[in-house]
C-alpha positions as CSV (number, residue, x, y, z in Angstrom):
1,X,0.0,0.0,0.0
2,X,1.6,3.3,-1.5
3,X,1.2,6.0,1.1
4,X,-0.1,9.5,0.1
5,X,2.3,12.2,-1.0
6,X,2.0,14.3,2.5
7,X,3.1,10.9,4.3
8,X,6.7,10.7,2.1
9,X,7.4,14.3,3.8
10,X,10.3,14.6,6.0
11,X,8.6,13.7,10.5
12,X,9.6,17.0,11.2
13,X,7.3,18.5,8.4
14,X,4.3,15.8,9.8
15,X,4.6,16.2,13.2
16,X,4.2,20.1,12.8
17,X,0.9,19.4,10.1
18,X,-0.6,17.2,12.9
19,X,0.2,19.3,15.8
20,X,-1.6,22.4,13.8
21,X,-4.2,20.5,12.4
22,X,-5.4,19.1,15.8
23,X,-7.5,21.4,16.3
24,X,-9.1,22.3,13.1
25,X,-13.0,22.8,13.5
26,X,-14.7,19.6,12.7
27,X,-12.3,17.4,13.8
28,X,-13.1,15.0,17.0
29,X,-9.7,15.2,18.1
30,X,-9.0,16.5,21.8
31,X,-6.2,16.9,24.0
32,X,-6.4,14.6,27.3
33,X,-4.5,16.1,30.4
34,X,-2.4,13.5,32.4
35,X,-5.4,12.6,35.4
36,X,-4.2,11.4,39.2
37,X,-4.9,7.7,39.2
38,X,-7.9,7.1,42.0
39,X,-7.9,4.4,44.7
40,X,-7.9,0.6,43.2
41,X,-10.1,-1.9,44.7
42,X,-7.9,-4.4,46.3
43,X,-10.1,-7.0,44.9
44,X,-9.1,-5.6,41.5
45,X,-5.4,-6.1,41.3
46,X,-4.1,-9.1,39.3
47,X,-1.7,-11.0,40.5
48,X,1.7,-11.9,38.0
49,X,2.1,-15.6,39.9
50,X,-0.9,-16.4,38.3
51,X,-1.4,-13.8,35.0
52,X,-2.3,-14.7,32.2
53,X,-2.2,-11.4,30.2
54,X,-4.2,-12.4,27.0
55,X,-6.9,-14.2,29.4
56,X,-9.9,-11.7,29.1
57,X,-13.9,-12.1,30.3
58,X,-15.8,-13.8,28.4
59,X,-18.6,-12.0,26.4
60,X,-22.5,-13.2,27.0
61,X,-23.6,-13.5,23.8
62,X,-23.8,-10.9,21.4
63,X,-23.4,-7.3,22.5
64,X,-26.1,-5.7,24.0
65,X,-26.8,-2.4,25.7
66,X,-28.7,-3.6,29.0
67,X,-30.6,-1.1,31.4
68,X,-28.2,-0.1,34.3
69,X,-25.0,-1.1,32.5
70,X,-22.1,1.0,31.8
71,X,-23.1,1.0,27.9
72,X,-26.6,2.2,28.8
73,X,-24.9,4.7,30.5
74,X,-22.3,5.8,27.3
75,X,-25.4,5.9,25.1
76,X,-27.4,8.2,27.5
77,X,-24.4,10.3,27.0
78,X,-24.6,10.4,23.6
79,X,-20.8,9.3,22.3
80,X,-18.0,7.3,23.2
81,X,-15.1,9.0,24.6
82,X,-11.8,6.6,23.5
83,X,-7.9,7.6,24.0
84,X,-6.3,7.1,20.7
85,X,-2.8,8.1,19.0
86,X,-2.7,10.8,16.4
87,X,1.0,10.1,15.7
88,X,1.3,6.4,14.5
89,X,0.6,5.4,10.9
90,X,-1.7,2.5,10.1
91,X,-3.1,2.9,13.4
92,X,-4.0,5.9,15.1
93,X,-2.9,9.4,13.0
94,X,-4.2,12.5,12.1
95,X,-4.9,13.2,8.4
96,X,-3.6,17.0,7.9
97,X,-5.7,16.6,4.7
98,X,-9.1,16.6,6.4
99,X,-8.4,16.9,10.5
100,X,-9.8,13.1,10.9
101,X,-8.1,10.3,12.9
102,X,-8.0,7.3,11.2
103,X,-6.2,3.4,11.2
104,X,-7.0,0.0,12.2
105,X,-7.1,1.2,16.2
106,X,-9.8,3.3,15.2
107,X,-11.5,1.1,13.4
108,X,-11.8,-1.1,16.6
109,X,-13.1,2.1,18.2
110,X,-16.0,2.7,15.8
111,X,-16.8,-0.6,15.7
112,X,-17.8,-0.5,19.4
113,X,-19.7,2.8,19.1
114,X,-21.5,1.2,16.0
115,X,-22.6,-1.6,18.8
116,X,-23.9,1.2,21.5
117,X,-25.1,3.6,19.2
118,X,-25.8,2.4,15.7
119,X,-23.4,4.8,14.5
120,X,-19.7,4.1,14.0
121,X,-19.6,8.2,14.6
122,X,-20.6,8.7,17.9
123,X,-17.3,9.3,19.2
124,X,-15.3,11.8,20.8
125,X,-11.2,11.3,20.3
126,X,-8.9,12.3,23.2
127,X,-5.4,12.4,21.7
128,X,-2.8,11.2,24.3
129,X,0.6,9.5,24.4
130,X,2.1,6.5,25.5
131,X,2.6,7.5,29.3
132,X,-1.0,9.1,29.7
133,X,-3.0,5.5,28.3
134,X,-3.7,4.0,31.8
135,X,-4.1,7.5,33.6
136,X,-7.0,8.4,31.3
137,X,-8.4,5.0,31.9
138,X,-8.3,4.8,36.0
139,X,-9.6,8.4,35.8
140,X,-12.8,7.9,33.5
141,X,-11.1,10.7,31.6
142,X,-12.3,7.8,28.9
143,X,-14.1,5.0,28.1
144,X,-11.7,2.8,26.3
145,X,-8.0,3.3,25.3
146,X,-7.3,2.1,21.4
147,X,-3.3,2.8,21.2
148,X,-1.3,0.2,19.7
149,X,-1.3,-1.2,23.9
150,X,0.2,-4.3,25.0
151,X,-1.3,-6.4,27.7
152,X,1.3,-7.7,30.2
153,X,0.5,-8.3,33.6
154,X,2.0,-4.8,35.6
155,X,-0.8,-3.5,33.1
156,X,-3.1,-5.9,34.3
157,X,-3.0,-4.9,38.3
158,X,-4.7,-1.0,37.3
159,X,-6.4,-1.8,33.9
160,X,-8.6,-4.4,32.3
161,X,-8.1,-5.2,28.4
162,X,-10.1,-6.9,26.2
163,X,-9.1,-10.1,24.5
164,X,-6.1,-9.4,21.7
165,X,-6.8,-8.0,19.1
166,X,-3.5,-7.8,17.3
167,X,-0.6,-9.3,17.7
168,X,3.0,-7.3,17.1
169,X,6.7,-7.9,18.1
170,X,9.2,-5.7,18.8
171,X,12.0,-5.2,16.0
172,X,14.5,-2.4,15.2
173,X,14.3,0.4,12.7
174,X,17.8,2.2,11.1
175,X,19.2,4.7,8.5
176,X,19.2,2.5,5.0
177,X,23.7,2.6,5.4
178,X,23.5,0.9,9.0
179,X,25.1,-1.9,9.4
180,X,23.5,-3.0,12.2
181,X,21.1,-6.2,12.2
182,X,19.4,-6.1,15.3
183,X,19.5,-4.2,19.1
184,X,22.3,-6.8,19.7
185,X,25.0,-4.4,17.0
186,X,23.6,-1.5,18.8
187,X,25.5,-1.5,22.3
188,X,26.7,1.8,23.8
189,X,24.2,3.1,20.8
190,X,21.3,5.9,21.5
191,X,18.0,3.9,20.6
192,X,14.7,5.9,21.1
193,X,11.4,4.6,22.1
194,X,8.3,6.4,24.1
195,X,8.0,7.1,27.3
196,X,5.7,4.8,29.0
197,X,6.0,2.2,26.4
198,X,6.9,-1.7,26.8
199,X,9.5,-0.5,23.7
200,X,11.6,2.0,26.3
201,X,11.8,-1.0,29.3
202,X,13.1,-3.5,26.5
203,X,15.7,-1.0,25.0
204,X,16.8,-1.0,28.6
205,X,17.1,-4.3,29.7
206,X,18.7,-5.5,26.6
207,X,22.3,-7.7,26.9
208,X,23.8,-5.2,24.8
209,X,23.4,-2.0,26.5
210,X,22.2,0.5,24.3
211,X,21.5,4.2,25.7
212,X,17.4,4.3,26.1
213,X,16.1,7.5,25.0
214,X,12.3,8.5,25.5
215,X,10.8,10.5,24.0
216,X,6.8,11.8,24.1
217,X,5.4,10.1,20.6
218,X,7.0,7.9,17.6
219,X,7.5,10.8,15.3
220,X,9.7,12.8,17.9
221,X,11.9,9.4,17.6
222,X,11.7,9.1,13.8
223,X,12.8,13.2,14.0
224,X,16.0,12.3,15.9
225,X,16.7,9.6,13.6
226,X,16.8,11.7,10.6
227,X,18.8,14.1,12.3
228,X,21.4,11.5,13.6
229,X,20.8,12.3,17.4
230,X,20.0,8.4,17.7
231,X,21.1,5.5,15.7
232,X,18.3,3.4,15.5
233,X,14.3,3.2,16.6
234,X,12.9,-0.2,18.5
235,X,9.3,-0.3,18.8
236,X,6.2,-3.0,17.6
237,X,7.1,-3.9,14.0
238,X,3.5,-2.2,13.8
239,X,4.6,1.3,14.6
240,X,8.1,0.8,13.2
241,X,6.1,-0.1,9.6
242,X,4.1,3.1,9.9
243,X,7.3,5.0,10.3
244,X,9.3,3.2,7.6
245,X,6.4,4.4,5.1
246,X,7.2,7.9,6.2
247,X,10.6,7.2,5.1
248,X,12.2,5.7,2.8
249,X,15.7,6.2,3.8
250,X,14.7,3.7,6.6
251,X,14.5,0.1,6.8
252,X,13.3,-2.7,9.4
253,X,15.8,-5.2,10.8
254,X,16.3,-8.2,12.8
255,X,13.5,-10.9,13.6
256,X,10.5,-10.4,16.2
257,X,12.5,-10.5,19.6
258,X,9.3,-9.9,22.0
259,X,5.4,-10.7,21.5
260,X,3.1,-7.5,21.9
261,X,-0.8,-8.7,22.2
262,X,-2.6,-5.5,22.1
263,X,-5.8,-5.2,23.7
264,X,-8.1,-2.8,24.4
265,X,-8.1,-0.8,28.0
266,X,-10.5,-0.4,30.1
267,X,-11.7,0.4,33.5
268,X,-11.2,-2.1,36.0
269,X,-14.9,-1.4,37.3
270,X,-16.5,-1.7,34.2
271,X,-16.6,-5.7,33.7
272,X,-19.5,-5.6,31.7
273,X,-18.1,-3.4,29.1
274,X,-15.3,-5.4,28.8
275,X,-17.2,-8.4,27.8
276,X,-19.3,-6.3,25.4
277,X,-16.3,-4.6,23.6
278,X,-15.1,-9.0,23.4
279,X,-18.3,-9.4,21.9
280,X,-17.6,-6.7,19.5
281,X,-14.4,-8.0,18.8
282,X,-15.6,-11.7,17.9
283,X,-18.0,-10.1,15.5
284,X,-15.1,-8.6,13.7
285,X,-13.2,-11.9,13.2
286,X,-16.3,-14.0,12.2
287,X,-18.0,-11.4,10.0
288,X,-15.1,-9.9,7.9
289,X,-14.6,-7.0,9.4
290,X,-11.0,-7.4,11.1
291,X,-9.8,-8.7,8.1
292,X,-11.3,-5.8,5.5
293,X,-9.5,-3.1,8.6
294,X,-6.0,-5.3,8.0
295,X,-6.5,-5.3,4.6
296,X,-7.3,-1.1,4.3
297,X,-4.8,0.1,6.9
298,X,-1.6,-2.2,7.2
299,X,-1.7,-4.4,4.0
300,X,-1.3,-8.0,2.5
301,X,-1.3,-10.6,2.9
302,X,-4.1,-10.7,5.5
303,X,-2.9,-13.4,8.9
304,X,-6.2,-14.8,10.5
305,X,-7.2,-12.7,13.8
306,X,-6.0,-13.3,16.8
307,X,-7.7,-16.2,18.5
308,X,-9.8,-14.6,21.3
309,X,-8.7,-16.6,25.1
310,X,-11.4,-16.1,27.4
311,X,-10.7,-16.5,31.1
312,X,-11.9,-20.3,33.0
């Protein structure tokens, strides 16, 4: 899939379209303010002796809005508020062209809206990074977090997820002259990834000691990259693909060295939305529709869903 002229434009040039087109009248796009996480239930915590992270309720049935549940209470509202990225390609960005949000995360998004309202369009976009996903969530600053988001089991003790909806691996992107085949050529090397990402804890734990550096989104890393002020990227093959399209002075290297299940987030006190949005999600995989969002946003050939694994 060739991307559009505007995407072939140096980051620098794309971050600053995005940053001035976020908040161009018409577009659902809002900025979400770090939030104080509240008090967890104790009962709520999950504990990592016995996590499994891709383990997720089991829907009842095909979604339904019933009286007195969370979804009854979204629809009284009148939209679905959903933390999303505006700065990763395929996924979550911000066209400059028309000040909409659009990729496969979204996708998911209106999908679930579609289920509440009816209406795919009954949603309201808070733009946050990496850092400020499971804030927003434990605040109710949103309903559901859409962000490229791995579940792991720290995640797991202040957020729910859904069941996985796509799976990634972490790989590592360079200049097209590098010589360097994987993180393990990239010792005493600066490598960026995002704050508040699995990516950044990765980087640093890695047996050849490259210097982390995080930043706030993926296009601030792809920025330093072009500018030489870090040697390589190492992120989800997802996002590194998104930023590779921006580039092609770039390229992808080394095999899958983690696995990244993303799910969606959700509030810990909202059970039965979580197994609505799982309901959701099975309809995408039997119907079609997960494979005609693949298809659209990150390309061919199309991989079966993810198996959904409900918990016993």
């Amino acid at each position: 899939m060739k991307p559009p002229a505007w995407l072939r434009l140096p980051a620098l040039l794309l971050m600053t379209a995005a940053l001035t087109a976020w908040a161009v009248p018409g577009s659902a796009a809002v900025a979400a303010r770090p939030a104080q996480h509240p008090a967890r239930p104790a009962a709520a915590a999950a504990g990592t002796a016995t996590c499994d992270p891709t383990a997720s309720l089991r829907p009842a049935g095909l979604p339904q809005v019933t009286p007195g549940s969370f979804m009854a209470k979204i629809r009284a509202r009148g939209y679905l508020i959903a933390g999303v990225d505006q700065n990763t390609y395929h996924f979550g960005y911000l066209n400059p062209l028309d000040g909409k949000i659009e990729g496969f995360d979204i996708d998911m998004v209106r999908a679930v809206a579609k289920a509440i309202f009816g209406n795919p369009n009954k949603v309201q976009f808070k733009a946050i990074s990496d850092d400020q996903r499971i804030p927003a969530v434990r605040s109710g600053a949103v309903d559901i977090v859409a962000h490229t988001m791995t579940i792991n089991c720290e995640r797991l003790k202040e957020v729910a997820f859904s069941s996985v909806y796509f799976d990634a691996g972490q790989r590592v992107l360079v200049p097209s002259n590098s010589r360097a085949t994987s993180l393990a050529d990239l010792g005493g090397k600066r490598v960026c990834a995002t704050t508040g990402s699995t990516s950044i804890a990765n980087i640093k734990a890695a047996a050849s000691h490259p210097i982390p550096v995080a930043v706030t989104y993926w296009t601030d890393c792809l920025v330093l990259l072009q500018q030489g002020d870090v040697a390589a990227i190492s992120t989800d093959d997802s996002i590194l693909d998104g930023l590779a399209a921006q580039d092609p002075w770039t390229k992808i290297v080394g095999p899958r060295f983690t696995s990244e299940p993303y799910g969606l987030a959700i509030s810990q006190q909202h059970p039965d939305f979580v197994r609505f949005v799982n309901a959701v999600l099975q309809q995408l995989r039997t119907d079609g529709q997960w494979k005609a969002s693949y298809a659209h946003w990150v390309g061919t050939p199309v991989p079966a869903p993810p198996p959904a694994h409900y918990q016993a």
